[in-house]
N, C-alpha and C positions, 0 to 999 in steps of 0.2 A: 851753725851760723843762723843768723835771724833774718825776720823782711819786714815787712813796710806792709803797715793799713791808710792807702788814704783814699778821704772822707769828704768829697766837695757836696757842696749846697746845703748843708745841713741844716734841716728844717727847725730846730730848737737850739738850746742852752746846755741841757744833759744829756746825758748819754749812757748807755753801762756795756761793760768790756767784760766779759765774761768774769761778772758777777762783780764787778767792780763799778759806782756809781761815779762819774766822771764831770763834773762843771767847766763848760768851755768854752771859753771867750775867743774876739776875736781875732783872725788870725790861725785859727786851730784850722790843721789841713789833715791829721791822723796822730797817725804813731811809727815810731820809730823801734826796734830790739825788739820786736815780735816773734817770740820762738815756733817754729813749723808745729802744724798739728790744725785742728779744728778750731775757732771763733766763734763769739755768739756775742753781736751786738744789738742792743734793742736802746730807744730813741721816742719820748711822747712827742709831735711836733706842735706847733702855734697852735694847729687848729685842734691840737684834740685826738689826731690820727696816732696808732701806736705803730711802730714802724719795727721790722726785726731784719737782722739780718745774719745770715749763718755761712761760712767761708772755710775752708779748708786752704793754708799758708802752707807754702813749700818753700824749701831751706834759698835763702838771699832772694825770695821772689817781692813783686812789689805789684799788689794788689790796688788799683785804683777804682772806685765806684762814687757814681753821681745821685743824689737823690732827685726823682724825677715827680715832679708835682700831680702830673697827669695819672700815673699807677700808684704813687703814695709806695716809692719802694726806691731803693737803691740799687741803681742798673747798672752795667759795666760801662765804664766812660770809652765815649768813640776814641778811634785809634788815634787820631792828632795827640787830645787829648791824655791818653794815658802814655802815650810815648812820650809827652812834657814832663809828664810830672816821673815818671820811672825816672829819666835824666835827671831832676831835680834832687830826688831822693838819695839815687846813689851814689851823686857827685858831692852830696849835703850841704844843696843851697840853700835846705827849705829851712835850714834852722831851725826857730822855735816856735815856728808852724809845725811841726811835728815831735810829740809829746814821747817821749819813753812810755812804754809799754808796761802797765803795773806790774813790779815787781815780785808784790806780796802772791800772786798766786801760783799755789802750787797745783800739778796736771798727775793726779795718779790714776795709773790706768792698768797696775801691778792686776791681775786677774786674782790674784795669791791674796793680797794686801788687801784688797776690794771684799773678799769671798771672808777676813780675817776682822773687819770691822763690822761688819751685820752678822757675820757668829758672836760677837762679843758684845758688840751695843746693842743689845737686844731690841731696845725700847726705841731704836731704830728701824727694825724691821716694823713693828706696830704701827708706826708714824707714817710711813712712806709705804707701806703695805694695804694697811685698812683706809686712809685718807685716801691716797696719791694713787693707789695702785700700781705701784712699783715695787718688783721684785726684784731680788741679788741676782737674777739671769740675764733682765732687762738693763743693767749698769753697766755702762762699759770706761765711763770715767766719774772720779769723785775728785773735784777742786777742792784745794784749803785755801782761805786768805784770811788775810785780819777782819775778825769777825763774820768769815762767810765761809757756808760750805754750801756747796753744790751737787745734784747728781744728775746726770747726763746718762740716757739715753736716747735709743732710737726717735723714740717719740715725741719724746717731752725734752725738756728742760726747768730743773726745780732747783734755784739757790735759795737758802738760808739764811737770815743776815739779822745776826743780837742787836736787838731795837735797845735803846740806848738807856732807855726808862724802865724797862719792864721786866719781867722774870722769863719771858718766854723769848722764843726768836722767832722771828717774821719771815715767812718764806716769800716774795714775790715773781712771782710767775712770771715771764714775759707776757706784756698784753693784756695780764689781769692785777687788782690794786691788791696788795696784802692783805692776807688772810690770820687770823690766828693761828699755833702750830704749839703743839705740846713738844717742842725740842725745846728742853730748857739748858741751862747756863751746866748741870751735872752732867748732863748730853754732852752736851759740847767740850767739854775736858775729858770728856772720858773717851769720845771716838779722838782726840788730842794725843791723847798717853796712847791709845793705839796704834798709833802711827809712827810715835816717836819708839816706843818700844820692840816695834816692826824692825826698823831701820833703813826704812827706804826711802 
C-alpha cells in the first residue's frame, strides 16, 4: 500500500523527489501513491535558501510538513492542521492538489544487485570512489529513473541526471549546483544491461 507526501507553504516553483526534478503550480499540496521506504526532497526558495528534506513513509501513512520561514526548513504541521489535511488525503478530496508520485523511479536496495553493478561497472567504482568518496559498503540504495541514477547512503545523497546536450552526465548534489562527472552515456547502458540482466 502507499501514503501521502504533503507539502504546504512552499517556498518556490521547483522541487525534486528523490531525484526527480518537479515544476509546480498552484494549487500543488504533495503527492499522492508514494510507496513506503525513505524520501528525499530538496527545494531552491525565492530567496535563494536550498532547503532539504529527508522522511521515512510507512505503508498508507500520510505525512504532512509545513515550510517555516523563520528555520528555512519544513516542520511537522500542528496537529489541527495535519489531522485536516490526513482527512483530506484519504477521503480524496484534495484531488489535483495532490500529484502522483513519480513513477519512473525505481528503489534497489538488493545488497546482491548493489555488490553486482560496481563489480561490473567498474568505471563506476573510479567515479564515486576517487570523486565522491563513496564506497560499495557505504550504498545501501541505488535509484534508476529516466535519465537518473542515484546512490544513497548514510551520508550523502548523489543523483546523476544525462544533461540533454552533452556526452557526460550531471550529478547534482542536493544544496550544491552541478558539477561535471565522467559517468558518460556507455556508463549508463551498461550499469542498464546490468540490471536488466540481474532480474530484479
Amino acid at each position: 500500500m502507499s501514503g501521502y507526501i504533503i507539502l504546504l507553504n512552499l517556498p518556490g516553483d521547483t522541487l525534486t523527489i528523490d531525484g526527480i526534478e518537479i515544476e509546480v503550480q498552484g494549487g500543488f499540496r504533495g503527492f499522492h501513491s508514494v510507496p513506503p521506504g525513505e524520501h528525499y526532497i530538496s527545494m531552491t526558495g525565492y530567496s535563494g535558501e536550498e532547503i532539504n528534506l529527508e522522511l521515512e513513509l510507512f505503508e498508507d501513512e500520510v505525512e504532512v510538513r509545513s515550510y517555516d520561514d523563520d528555520t528555512k526548513e519544513f516542520e511537522f504541521a500542528d496537529a489541527n492542521t495535519e489531522e485536516k489535511y490526513l482527512r483530506l488525503a484519504v477521503n480524496g478530496a484534495m484531488g489535483i492538489a495532490l500529484w502522483p508520485y513519480p513513477p519512473s523511479v525505481k528503489n534497489i536496495t538488493n545488497p546482491d544487485l548493489i555488490a553486482t553493478i560496481f563489480d561490473q561497472a567498474k568505471r563506476l567504482n573510479v567515479l564515486v570512489g576517487d570523486r565522491y568518496e563513496i564506497a560499495l559498503i557505504d550504498v545501501n540504495t541505488i535509484s534508476i529513473g529516466k535519465d537518473i541514477i542515484g546512490l544513497r547512503t548514510i551520508q550523502k545523497t548523489l543523483f546523476f541526471q544525462l544533461a540533454p546536450d552533452q556526452e557526460v552526465l550531471m550529478p547534482p548534489v542536493y544544496g550544491i549546483s552541478p558539477v561535471e562527472a565522467e559517468l558518460d552515456p556507455w556508463l549508463w547502458q551498461n550499469i542498464l544491461e546490468i540490471i536488466a540482466d540481474y532480474g530484479d
